[in-house]
Every structure is written in structure tokens, then in C-alpha cells.
C-alpha positions as CSV (number, residue, x, y, z in Angstrom):
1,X,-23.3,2.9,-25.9
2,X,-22.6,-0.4,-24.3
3,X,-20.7,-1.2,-21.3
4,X,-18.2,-3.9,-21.1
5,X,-17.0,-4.6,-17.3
6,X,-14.4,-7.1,-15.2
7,X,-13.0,-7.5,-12.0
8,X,-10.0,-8.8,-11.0
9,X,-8.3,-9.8,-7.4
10,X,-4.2,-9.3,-7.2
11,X,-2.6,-9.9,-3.7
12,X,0.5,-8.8,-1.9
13,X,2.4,-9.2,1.0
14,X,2.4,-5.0,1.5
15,X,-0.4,-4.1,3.9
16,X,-2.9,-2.0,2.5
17,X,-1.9,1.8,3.7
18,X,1.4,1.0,2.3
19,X,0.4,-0.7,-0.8
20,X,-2.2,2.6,-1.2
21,X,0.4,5.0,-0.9
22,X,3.0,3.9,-3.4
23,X,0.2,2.7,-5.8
24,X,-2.6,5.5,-5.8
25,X,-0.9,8.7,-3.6
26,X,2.7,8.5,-4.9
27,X,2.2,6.7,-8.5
28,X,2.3,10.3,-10.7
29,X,6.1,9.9,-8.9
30,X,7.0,5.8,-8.8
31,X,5.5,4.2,-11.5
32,X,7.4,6.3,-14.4
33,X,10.8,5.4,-12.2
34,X,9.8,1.8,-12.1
35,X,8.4,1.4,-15.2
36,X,9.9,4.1,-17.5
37,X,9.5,2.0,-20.7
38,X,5.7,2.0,-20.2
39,X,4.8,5.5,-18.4
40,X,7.3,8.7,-19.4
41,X,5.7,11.1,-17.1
42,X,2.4,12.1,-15.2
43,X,1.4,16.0,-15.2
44,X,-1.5,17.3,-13.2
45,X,-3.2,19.9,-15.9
46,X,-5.8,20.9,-13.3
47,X,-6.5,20.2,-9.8
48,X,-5.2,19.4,-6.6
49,X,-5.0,15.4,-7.2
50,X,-8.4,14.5,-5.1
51,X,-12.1,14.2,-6.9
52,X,-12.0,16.2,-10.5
53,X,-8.2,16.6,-10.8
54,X,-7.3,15.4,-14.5
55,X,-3.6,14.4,-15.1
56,X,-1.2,14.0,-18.5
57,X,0.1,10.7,-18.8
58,X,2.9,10.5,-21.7
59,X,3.9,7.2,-22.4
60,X,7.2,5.3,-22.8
61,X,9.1,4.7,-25.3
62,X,8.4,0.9,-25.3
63,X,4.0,1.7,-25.7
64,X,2.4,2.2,-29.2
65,X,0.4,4.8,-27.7
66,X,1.4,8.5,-27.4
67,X,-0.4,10.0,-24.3
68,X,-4.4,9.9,-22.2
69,X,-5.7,12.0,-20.0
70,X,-7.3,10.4,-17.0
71,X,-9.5,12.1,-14.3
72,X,-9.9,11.4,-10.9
73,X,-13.2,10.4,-9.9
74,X,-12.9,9.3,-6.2
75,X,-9.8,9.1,-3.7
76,X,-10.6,7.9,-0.2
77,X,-7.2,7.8,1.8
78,X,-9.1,5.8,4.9
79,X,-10.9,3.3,3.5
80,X,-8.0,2.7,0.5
81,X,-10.5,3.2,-2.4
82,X,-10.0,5.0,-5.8
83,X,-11.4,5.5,-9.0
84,X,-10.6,7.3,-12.0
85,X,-11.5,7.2,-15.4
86,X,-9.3,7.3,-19.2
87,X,-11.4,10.2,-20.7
88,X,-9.0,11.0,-23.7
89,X,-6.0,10.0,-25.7
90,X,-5.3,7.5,-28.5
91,X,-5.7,3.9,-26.3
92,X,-9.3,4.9,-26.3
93,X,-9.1,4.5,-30.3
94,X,-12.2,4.7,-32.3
95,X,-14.2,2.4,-30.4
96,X,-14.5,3.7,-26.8
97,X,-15.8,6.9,-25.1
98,X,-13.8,6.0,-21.8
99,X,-12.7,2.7,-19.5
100,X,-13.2,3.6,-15.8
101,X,-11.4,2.2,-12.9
102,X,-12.6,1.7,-9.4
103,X,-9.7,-0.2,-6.9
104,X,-9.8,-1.1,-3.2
105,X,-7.5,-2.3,-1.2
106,X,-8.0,-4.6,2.2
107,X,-6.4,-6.5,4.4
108,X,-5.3,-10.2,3.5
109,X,-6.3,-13.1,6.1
110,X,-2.2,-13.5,5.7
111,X,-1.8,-9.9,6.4
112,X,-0.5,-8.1,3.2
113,X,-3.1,-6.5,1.3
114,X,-5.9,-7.9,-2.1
115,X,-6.5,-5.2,-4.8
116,X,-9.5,-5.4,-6.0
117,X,-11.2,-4.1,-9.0
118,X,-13.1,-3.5,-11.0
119,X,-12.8,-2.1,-15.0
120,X,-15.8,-0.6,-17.4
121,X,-14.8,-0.3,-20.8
122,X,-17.5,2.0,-22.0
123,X,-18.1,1.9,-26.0
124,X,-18.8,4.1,-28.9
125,X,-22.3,3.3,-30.0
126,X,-22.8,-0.5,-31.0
127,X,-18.8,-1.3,-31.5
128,X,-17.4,-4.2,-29.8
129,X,-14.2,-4.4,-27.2
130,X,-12.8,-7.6,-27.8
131,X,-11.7,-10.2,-25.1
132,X,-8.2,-9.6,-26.4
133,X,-8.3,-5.8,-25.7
134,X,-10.0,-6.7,-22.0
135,X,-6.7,-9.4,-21.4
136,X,-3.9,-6.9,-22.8
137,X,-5.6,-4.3,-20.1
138,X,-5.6,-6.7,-17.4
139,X,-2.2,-8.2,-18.0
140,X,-0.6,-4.2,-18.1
141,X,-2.5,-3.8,-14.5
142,X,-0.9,-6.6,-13.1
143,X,2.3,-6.1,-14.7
144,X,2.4,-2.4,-12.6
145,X,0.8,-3.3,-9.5
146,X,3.3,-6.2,-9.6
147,X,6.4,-3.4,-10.5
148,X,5.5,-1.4,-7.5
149,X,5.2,-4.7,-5.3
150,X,8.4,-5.2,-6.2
151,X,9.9,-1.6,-5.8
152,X,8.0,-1.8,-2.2
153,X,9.8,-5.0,-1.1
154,X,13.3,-4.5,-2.5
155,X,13.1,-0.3,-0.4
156,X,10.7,-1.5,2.6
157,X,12.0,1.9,4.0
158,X,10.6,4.3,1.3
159,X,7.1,4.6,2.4
């Protein structure tokens, strides 16, 4: 198994326990209403949403994949730091075992909030993730964490 791995730095003008909120603690809720076309739903199958809680995500009409299951690995609601991992469903395909996510969010010298973090695309035996599978990951992070930016601004009242 090999491990492919990248970081990448998005900032915000939300400060962090905001930012956390609508992005980590409320996103089963906000990101299917603010991005329906890419995420249908989120169901918790088992747990209580902290450390070992694994959750349904069924995608939108608009994604050429069906559904994953992800699993929460860490959730610390002080420091603003989360990680989970993809551990089934067809946008693992054939050639990885999972892609974990770690995230933290801190305060900007402006005073909004940088998300960083950091992904590990973990690979069936030898096989290869390509740079273009790494860039389409990265590009849907953005897009969402950019979504819920924009949901945050336009209702500054809803968290």
C-alpha cells in the first residue's frame, strides 16, 4: 500500500468557532442545503457524531458517484480540529483502500479564520493516484468550504 498526501491552506473572513460550526458540527445539515447538486443527504448509521461515528453520504444528482461512507476519526470542538476518513463507497474505485482528512482551523492575522489541511489518499497495493484525481479532490474542497463561506456571509445571524 502506498500513501499519497497534500495539504492545502483556504482562508476566510469567518472566525474560526464560526467557520467550525457550520463547516464540521452542522455540515450533515448545511452543505446538502447549499450544495444539493453535489451532497443529497448525510445519515449517521452508528454513533453519536464524535470519534468512531460513521455517516451515509448519498450524493447529488449532478456527481457521477452514488454514495461513501465516511468515519469520524477525531472532533475537537476547542481547538477547531477534525479528522475523518472515506472508508467505503464507489469514489474510492479500484485503486484506493481509503483518503483521510485531517482539518484545523485558526485564527487569521486579519481576523477571519485559515483552514488547513491535510489529505492522504491511501492505495490499493502498487496502483497509482494520479495528480489529476489529487486536483479534482482539492478543487471539490474548496468549492464547499467556499459554499458555506458564502452561506455564512449572506445569514451572519445563523450560527
Amino acid at each position: 500500500m502506498g500513501v499519497v498526501s497534500y495539504d492545502s491552506e483556504i482562508t476566510t473572513p469567518i472566525p474560526p468557532a464560526k467557520m467550525f460550526k457550520a463547516a464540521v458540527l452542522d455540515a450533515d445539515n448545511l452543505i446538502p442545503k447549499v450544495l444539493p447538486q453535489a451532497i443529497k443527504s448525510v445519515e449517521v448509521l452508528e454513533g453519536d457524531g464524535g470519534p468512531g461515528t460513521v455517516k451515509l453520504i448519498t450524493f447529488g444528482e449532478g456527481s457521477q458517484y452514488k454514495t461513501m461512507k465516511h468515519k469520524v476519526e477525531a472532533l475537537d470542538k476547542e481547538n477547531f480540529t477534525y479528522s475523518y476518513s472515506i472508508i467505503e463507497g464507489d469514489s474510492l474505485g479500484t485503486t484506493l483502500e481509503k483518503i483521510s482528512y485531517e482539518m484545523k482551523i485558526t485564527t487569521s492575522p486579519e481576523g477571519g479564520s485559515v483552514c488547513k489541511s491535510t489529505s492522504k489518499y491511501f492505495t490499493i497495493g502498487e496502483a497509482d493516484i494520479t495528480e489529476e484525481k489529487i486536483k479534482a479532490g482539492k478543487e471539490k474542497a474548496s468549492g464547499m468550504f467556499k459554499a458555506i463561506e458564502a452561506y455564512r456571509l449572506a445569514n451572519p445571524d445563523a450560527y
